[in-house]
C-alpha positions in Angstrom: -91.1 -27.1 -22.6 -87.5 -29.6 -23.0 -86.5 -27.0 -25.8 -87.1 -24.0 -22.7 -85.1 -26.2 -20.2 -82.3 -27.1 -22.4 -82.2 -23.6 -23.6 -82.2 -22.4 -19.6 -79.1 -24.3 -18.9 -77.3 -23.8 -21.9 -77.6 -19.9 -20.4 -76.5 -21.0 -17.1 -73.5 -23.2 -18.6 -72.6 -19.9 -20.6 -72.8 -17.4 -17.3 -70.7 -20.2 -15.5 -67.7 -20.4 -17.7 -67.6 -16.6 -17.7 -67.3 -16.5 -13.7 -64.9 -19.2 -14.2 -62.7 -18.2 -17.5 -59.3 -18.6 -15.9 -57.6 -14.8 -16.0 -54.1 -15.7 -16.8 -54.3 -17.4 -20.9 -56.0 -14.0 -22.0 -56.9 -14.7 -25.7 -54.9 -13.0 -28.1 -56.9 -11.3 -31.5 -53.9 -11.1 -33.5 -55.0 -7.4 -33.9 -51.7 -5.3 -35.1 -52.8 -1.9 -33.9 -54.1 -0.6 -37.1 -56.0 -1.1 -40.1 -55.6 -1.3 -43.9 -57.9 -2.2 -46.9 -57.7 -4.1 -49.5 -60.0 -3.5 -52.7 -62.4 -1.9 -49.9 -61.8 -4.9 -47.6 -60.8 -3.9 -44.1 -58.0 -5.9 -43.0 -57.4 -5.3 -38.9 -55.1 -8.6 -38.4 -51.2 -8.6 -38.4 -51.4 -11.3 -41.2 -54.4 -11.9 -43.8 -54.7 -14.5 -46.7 -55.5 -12.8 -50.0 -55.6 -14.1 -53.4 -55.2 -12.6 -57.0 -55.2 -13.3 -60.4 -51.7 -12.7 -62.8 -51.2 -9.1 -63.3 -53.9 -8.3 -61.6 -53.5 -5.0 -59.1 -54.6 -4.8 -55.2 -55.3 -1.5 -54.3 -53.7 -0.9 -50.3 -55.3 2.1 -48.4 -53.3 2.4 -45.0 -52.1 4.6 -42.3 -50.4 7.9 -43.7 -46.4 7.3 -43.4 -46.7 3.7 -44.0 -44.4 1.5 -45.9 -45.8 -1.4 -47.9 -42.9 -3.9 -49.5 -43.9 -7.2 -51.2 -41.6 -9.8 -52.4 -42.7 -10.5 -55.6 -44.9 -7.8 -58.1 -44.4 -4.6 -58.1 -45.5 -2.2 -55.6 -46.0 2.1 -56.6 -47.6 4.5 -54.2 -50.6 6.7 -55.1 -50.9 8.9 -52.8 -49.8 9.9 -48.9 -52.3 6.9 -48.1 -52.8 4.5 -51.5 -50.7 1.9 -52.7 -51.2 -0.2 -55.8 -49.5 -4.0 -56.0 -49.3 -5.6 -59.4 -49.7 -9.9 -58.9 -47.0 -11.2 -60.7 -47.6 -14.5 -63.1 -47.6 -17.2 -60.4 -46.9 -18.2 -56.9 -47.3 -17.1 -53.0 -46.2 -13.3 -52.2 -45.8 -11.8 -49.0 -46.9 -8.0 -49.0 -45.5 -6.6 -45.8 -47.1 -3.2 -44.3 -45.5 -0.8 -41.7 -47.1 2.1 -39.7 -45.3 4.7 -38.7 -44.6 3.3 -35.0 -43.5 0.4 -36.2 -46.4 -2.1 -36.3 -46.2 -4.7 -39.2 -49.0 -6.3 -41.0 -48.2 -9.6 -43.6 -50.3 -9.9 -46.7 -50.0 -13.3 -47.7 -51.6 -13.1 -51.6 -51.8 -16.4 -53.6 -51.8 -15.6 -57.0 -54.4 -18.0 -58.5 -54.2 -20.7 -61.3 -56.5 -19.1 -64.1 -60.1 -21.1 -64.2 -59.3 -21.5 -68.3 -56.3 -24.4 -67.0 -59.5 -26.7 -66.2 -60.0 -28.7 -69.3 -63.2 -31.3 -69.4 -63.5 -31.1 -65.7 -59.9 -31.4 -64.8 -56.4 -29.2 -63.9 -52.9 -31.5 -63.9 -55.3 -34.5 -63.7 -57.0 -33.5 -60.7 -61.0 -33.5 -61.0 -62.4 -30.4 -60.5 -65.7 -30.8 -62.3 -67.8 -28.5 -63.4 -68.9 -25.0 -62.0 -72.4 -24.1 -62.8 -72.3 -21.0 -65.8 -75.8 -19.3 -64.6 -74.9 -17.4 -61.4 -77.5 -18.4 -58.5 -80.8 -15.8 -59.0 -78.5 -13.3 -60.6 -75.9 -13.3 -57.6 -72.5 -11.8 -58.1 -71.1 -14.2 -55.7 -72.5 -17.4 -57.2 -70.3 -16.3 -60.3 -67.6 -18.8 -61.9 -64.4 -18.8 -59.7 -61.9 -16.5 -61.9 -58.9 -18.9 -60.5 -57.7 -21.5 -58.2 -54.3 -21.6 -55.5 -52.5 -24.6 -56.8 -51.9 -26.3 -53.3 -48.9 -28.5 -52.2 -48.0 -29.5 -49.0 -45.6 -26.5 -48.4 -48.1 -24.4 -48.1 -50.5 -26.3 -45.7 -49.6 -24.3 -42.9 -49.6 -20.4 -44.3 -51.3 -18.2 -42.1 -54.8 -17.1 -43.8 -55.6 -15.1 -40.3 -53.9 -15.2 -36.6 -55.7 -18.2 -35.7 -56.7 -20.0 -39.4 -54.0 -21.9 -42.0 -54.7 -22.4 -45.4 -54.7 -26.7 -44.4 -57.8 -26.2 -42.8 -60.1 -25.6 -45.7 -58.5 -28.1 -48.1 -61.2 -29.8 -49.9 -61.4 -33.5 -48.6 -60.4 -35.2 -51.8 -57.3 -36.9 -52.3 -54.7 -35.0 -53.9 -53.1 -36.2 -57.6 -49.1 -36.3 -57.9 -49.2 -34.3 -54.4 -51.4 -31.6 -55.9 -54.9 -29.9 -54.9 -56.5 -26.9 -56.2 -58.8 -25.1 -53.6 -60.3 -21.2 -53.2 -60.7 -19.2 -50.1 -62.9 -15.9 -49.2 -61.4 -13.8 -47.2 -64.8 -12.6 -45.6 -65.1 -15.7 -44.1 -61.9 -15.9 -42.9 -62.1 -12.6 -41.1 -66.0 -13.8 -40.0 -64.5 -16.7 -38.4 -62.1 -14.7 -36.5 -64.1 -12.6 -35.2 -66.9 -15.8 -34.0 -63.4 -16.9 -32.3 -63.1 -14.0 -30.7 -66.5 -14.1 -29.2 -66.2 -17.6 -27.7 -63.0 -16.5 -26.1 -64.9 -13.6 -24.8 -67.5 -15.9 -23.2 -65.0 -18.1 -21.8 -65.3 -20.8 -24.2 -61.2 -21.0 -24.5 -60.1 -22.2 -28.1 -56.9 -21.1 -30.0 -58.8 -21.8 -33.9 -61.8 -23.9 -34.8 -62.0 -27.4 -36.3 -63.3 -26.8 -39.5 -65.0 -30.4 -40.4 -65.5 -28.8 -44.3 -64.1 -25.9 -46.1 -63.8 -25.9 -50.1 -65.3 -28.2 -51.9 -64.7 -29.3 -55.6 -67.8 -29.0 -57.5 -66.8 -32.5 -58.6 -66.6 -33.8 -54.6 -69.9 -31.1 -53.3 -72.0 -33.4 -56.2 -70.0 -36.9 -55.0 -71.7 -36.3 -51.5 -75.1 -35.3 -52.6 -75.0 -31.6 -51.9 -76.7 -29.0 -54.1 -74.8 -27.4 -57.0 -74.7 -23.9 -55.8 -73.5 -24.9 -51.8 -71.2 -21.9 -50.8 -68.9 -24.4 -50.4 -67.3 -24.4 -54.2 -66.8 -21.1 -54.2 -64.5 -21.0 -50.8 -67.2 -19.0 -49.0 -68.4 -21.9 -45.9 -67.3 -23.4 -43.5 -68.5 -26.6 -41.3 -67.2 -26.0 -38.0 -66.9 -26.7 -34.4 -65.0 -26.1 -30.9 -62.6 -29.1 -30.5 -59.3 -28.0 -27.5 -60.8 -30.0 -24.4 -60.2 -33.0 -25.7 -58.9 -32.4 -28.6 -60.7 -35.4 -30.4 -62.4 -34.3 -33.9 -65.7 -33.6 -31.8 -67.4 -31.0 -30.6 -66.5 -30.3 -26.7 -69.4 -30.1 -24.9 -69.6 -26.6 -24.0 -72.5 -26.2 -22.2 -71.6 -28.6 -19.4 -74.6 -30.7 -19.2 -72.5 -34.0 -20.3 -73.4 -34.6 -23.6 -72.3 -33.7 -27.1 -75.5 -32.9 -28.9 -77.4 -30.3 -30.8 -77.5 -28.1 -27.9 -73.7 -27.6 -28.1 -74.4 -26.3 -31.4 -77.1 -24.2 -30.3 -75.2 -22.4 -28.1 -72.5 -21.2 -30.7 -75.7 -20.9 -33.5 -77.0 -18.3 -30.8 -73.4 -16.7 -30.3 -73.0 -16.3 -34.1 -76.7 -14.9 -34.6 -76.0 -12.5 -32.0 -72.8 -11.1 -34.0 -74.8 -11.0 -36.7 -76.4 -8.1 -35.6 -73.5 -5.4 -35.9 -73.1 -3.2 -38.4 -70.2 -4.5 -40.1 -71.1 -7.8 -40.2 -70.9 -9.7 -43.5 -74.4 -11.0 -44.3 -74.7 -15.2 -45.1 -75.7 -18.3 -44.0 -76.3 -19.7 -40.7 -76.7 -23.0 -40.0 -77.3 -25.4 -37.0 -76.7 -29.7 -37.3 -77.1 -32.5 -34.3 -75.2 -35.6 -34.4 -75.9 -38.3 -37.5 -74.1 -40.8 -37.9 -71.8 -39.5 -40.4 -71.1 -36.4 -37.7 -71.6 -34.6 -34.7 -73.2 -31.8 -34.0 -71.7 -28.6 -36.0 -72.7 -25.0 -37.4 -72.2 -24.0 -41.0 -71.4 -20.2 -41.8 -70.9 -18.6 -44.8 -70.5 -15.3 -47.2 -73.4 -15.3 -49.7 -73.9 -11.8 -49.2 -77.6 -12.0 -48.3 -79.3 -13.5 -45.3 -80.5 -17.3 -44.8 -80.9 -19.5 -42.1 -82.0 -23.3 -41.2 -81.7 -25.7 -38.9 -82.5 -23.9 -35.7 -83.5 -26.6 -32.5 -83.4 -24.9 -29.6 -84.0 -21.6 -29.0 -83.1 -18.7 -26.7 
């Protein structure tokens, strides 16, 4: 019966702020007007993180009469639609792709650190530790990492997505001689964009999530108990919440009842298992925490290719 209740006004919070979304700070998708895909990954956004190995190539599919430039690699066109970019040995490229009207699209494509530079556990003395070698029941995703982006500070604040930098998904271990080594997957950066997108739409107003944990080392995901194969090593989950009103390193208490508990997190849990129910959503995890008192409440989502959810507390 308090699960129904709480669940009631979390509804009637939710209803509220859409009556009451203010009109004039429209949220903006980043959304440049057309689409192009990348190794069969549809990118909509007018800038994408990407990553590849050395020499590897990136097959482009975009809007006939396009233009696609990069400065660094080499780029040849296939076809009236198909473009192929060659990584070149190291470093951060931008891939820049213009429609025929004018629109623009960034590729931003860190070209990784080959997996072979970790030796005993460890890359220019930062500790890595070790990936397990059996992939998770068989599944392609659970596979060794191929690479890593060698991170410095310069490049904390390169746009992944509109509303996501590359800073925000730094593993929480300290760096060594101002170095970390980290992966991302795109999925989730485009999955996380869209669960933006959807608060927005529901008058929950936020210009990015906080994410409270993005990669983790294998060496850090064991330091902090968590299982071997956590989608987390592999730069596919993300820990987040709503933090813009205050802006505090808590959740906000978005279903107006004046506290910061579970519930909060039930409400965007429900949001995000609602999306999950389009057609072109990418299948994963789904998880809902309350407060401990490591944390507050949060929802975990991820890119494991397959369903799976736990945690749920109060439902719809």
């Amino acid at each position: 019966m308090q699960a129904s209740k709480r669940a009631l006004l979390s509804l009637c919070m939710l209803l509220a702020c859409l009556v009451l979304a203010p009109q004039g700070n429209a949220f903006d998708s980043g959304a440049a007007g057309f689409a192009v895909s990348v190794n069969g990954l549809r990118i909509p956004y007018k800038v994408m993180g990407l990553t590849a190995m050395p020499g590897e190539a990136l097959s482009i599919q975009a809007p006939e009469k396009s233009r696609v430039q990069a400065n660094a690699g080499s780029v040849t066109q296939d076809g009236p639609m198909r473009w192929n970019w060659q990584a070149p040995g190291q470093g951060l490229v931008a891939i820049t792709v213009s429609d025929a009207s004018g629109k623009t699209m960034q590729l931003n494509v860190f070209v990784l650190r080959p997996a072979a530079s970790v030796k005993n556990g460890l890359v220019d003395g930062y500790r890595m530790g070790d990936y397990p070698q059996q992939a998770y029941r068989g599944f392609e995703a659970y596979e060794p990492p191929e690479g890593f982006i060698e991170v410095t500070p310069a490049l904390f604040d390169v746009f992944l997505s509109p509303h996501f930098r590359l800073g925000q998904f730094l593993c929480k271990q300290a760096p060594v001689n101002g170095k970390q080594f980290m992966l991302f997957r795109p999925e989730l950066i485009l999955k996380l964009e869209t669960i933006l997108q959807r608060l927005n739409e529901r008058g929950i107003a936020a210009d990015t999530l906080f994410i409270m944990s993005g990669y983790r080392t294998p060496h850090y995901n064991h330091s902090i108990g968590n299982r071997k194969y956590s989608r987390h090593i592999y730069g596919g989950a993300a820990d987040f919440f709503v933090d813009v009103s205050p802006r505090d390193g808590r959740m906000d208490d978005l279903n107006g009842d004046g506290r910061i508990d579970r519930a909060d997190a039930a409400l965007v849990y429900s949001l995000v298992e609602e999306l999950s129910r389009s057609r072109d959503w990418q299948a994963g995890g789904l998880g809902e925490y309350g407060v401990s008192s490591s944390h507050g409440p949060f929802v975990h989502v991820d890119v494991r290719g397959h369903r799976a959810r736990w945690g749920r507390s109060v439902r719809n």
